[in-house]
C-alpha positions in Angstrom: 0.0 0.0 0.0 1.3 3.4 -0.8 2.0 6.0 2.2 0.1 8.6 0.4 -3.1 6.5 0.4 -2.5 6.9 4.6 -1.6 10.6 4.3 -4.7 12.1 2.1 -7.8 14.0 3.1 -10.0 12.4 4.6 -13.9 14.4 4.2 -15.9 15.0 7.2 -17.3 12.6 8.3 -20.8 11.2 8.9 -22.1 11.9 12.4 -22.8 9.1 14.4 -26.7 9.1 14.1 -26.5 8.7 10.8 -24.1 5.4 10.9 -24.5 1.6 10.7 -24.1 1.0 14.7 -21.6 -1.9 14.6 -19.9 -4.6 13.2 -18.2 -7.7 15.3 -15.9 -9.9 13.3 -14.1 -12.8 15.2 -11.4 -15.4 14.1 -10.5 -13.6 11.0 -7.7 -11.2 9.8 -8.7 -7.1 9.0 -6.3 -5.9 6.5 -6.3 -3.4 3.8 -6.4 -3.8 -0.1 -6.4 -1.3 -2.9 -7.4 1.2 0.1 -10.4 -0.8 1.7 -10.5 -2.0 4.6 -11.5 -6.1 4.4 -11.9 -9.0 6.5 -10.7 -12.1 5.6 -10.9 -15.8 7.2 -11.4 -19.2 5.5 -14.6 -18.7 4.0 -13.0 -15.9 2.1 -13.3 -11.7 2.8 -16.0 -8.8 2.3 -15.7 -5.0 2.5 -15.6 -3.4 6.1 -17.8 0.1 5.4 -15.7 1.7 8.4 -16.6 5.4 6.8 -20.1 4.7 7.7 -20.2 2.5 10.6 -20.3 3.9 14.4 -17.8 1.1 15.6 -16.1 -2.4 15.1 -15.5 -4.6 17.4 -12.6 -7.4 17.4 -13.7 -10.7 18.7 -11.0 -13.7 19.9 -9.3 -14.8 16.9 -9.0 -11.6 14.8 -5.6 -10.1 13.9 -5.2 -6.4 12.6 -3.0 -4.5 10.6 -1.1 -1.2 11.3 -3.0 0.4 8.0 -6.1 -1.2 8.6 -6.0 0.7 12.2 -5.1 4.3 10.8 -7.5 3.8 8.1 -9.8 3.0 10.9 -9.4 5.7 13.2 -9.1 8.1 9.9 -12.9 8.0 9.2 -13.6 7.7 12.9 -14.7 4.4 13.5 -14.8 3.4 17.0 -11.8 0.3 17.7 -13.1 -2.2 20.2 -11.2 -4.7 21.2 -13.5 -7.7 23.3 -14.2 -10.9 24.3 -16.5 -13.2 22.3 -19.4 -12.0 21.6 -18.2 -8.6 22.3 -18.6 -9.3 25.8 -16.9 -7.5 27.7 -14.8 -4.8 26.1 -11.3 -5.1 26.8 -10.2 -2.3 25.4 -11.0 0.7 23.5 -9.1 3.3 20.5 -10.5 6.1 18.7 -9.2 8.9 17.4 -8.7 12.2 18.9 -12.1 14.3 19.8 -12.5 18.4 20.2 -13.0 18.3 24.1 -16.0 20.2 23.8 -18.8 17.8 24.8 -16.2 17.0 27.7 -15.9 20.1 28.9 -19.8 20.3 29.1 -19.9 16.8 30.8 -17.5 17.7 33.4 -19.4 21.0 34.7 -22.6 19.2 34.9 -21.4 16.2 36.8 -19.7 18.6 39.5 -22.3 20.9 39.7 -25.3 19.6 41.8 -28.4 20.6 40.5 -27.8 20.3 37.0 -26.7 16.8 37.4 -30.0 16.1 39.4 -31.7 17.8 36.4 -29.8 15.2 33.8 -30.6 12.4 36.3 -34.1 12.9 36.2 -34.4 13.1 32.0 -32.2 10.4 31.5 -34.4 8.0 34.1 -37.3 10.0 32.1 -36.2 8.9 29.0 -36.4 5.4 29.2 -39.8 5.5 28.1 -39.2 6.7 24.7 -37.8 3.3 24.5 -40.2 1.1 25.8 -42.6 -0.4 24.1 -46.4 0.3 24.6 -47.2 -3.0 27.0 -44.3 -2.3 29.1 -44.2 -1.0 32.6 -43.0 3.2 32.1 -41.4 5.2 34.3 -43.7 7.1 36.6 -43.0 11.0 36.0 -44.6 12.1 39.5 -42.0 9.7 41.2 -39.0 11.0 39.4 -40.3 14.7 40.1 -40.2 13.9 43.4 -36.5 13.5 43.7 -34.7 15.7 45.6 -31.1 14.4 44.8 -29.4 12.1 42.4 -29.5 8.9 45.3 -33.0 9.3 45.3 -33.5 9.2 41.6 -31.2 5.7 42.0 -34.0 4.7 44.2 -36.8 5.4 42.5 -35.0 3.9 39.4 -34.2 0.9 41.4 -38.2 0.2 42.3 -38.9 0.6 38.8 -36.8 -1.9 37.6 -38.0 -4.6 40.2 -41.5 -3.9 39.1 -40.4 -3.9 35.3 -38.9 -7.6 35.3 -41.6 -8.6 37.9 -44.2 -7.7 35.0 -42.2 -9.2 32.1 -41.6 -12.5 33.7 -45.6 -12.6 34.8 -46.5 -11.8 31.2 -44.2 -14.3 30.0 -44.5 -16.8 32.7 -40.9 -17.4 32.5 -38.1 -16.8 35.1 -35.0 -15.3 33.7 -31.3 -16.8 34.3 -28.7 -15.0 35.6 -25.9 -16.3 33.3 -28.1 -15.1 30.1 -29.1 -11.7 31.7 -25.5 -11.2 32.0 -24.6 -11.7 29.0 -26.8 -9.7 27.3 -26.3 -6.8 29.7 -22.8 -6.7 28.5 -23.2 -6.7 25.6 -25.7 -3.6 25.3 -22.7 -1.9 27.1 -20.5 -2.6 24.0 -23.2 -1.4 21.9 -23.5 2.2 23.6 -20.1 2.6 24.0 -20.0 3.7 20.5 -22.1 6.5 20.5 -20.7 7.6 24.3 -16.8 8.1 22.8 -17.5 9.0 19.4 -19.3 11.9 20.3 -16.3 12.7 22.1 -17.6 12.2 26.1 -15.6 10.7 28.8 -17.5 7.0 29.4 -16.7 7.2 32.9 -18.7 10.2 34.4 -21.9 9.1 34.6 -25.1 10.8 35.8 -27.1 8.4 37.7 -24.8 5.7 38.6 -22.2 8.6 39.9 -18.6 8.6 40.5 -18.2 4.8 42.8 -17.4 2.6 39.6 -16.0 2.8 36.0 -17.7 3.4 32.8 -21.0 5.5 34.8 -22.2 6.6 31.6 -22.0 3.8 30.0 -24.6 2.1 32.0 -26.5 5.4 32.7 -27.2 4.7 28.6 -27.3 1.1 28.4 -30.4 1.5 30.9 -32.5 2.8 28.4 -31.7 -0.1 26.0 -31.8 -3.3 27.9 -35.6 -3.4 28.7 -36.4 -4.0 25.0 -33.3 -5.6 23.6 -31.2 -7.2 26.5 -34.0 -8.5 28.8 -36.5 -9.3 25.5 -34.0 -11.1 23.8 -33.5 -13.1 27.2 -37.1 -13.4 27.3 -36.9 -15.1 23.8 -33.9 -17.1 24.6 -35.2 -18.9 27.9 -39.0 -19.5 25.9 -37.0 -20.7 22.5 -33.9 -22.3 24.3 -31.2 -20.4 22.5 -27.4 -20.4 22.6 -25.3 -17.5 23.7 -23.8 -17.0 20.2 -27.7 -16.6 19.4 -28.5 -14.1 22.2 -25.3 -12.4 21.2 -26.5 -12.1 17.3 -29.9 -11.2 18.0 -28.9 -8.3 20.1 -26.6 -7.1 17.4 -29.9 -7.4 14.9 -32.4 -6.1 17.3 -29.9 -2.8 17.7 -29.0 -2.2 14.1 -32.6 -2.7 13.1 -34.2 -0.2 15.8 -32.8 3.1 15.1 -32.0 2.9 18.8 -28.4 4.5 18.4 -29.9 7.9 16.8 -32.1 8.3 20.0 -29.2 7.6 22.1 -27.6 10.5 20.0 -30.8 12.5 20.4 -30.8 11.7 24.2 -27.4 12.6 24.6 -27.6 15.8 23.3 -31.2 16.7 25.0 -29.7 15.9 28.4 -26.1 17.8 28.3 -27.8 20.2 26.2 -25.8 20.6 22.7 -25.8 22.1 20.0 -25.7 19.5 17.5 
C-alpha cells in the first residue's frame, strides 16, 4: 500500500446518528487492499464500510494491521477490542475528539443541580424506549426526587416492578448467566455513540462517580428493557445459545434506530448544539 493512500484527506465525516451501529468480526484477519478495509478468514473476505459505521468490534481470533488501524481511526470508527461475543470490552481506540462535549460533561457532573436535572431526564427517558405493553417510568415519582441517590432509588423500584411484570406476562423466570450476558453486551453497543461523540465514558449521571464506565450504564439502561432483557425473554422460551443471544442483540440494535435516540438523548440531556 502506498504511504500517500494513509496521508490524504479524509472528508468529514458522517455523524454518528447517521451510521450503521456496529460490526463484530471474530477469528479472521482485517487488512487493507487497494485502500479498503476487508476481513478475511477461511470462508473468504467482504468490505468493512468503516466510513459509515459507528464502531467495530474485534472478537477472539481476529488479527489487525497497522494500516487497517489508521485507516480505521481516519474516518472515525470506533476500535473495540473484546471478548467473544463482544462481551466484555477489553479495550478501547478512537481517534482524537475536540473536548467540547467533555468540557460540558464535566461541569454538569460537578455541579449539583444540574446533574440532578440530567438524572431525572435520562431516568425519564427510558420511556421513549419502551414499548407500549411495558411497565414506564412514573414521572410524579421522578419529580419527586430531591437528589441524584433518590432518583437511584426510584430507578431501582422501577426496575423490580419492570422484570416482575415481564416474567408474569411471559411466565418465564429469567437466568442470571443469560441476563448477564446480554447486559454486556448492550454496554459494548453504547459505548460507541458515548466516545464518538467525544464524552468521557466514565462520568456518569445516575450511577455517579463509585465505579468505572458510569455513563456507559446510565445509557445502556435505556436499551436493555427492549433488547437485553426481550432477547433473554426469547432465549429462555426458544432455548437459544449464547452465540444466538449475542446475534440477535446485534440485529435487534442495528434494526431499531436505537443509536440515533441515544444521540438525540445525549444531546437533549447535556444540552448541545448539535
Amino acid at each position: 500500500m502506498e504511504i500517500g493512500a494513509l496521508s490524504q484527506k479524509i472528508t468529514k465525516p458522517i455523524a454518528v446518528r447517521h451510521r450503521t451501529p456496529m460490526i463484530y468480526i471474530e477469528r479472521s484477519k482485517v487488512h487493507v487492499k487497494n485502500n479498503t478495509v476487508m476481513a478475511s478468514n477461511k470462508d473468504g473476505s467482504k468490505e468493512l464500510s468503516v466510513g459509515s459505521t459507528a464502531s467495530i468490534m474485534l472478537g477472539p481470533g481476529t488479527s489487525i494491521t497497522d494500516e487497517a488501524v489508521k485507516i480505521i481511526a481516519r474516518r472515525d470508527c470506533l476500535i473495540m477490542w473484546t471478548g467473544g461475543g463482544g462481551v466484555p470490552v477489553n479495550c478501547i481506540g478512537t481517534n482524537y475528539k475536540i473536548p467540547k462535549n467533555l468540557l460540558i460533561q464535566t461541569k454538569i457532573f460537578c455541579d449539583e443541580r444540574e446533574r440532578l436535572r440530567c438524572a431525572k431526564e435520562m431516568l425519564l427517558r427510558r420511556n421513549l424506549f419502551l414499548t407500549s405493553s411495558m411497565t414506564a417510568v412514573n414521572q410524579e415519582d421522578v419529580d419527586k426526587c430531591e437528589n441524584v441517590q433518590q432518583v437511584m432509588l426510584t430507578e431501582a423500584r422501577w426496575a423490580k416492578a419492570f422484570y416482575r411484570d415481564l416474567c408474569s406476562v411471559n411466565q418465564i423466570t429469567l437466568t442470571r448467566e443469560k441476563m448477564k450476558l446480554a447486559n454486556y453486551f448492550c454496554y459494548g453497543l453504547v459505548t460507541s455513540a458515548i466516545v464518538n461523540m467525544g464524552f468521557s465514558p466514565n462520568l456518569g449521571i445516575v450511577h455517579g462517580a463509585n465505579r468505572g464506565g458510569g455513563l456507559i450504564f446510565d445509557v445502556a439502561d435505556w436499551i436493555k428493557p427492549v433488547i437485553s432483557n426481550v432477547t433473554c425473554v426469547d432465549a429462555v422460551t426458544n432455548n437459544w445459545t449464547d452465540n444466538q443471544i449475542k446475534n440477535r442483540i446485534i440485529e435487534k440494535y442495528n434494526d431499531s434506530g436505537f443509536a440515533k435516540k441515544i444521540v438525540d438523548g445525549l444531546v437533549s440531556i447535556y444540552g448541545l448544539d448539535n
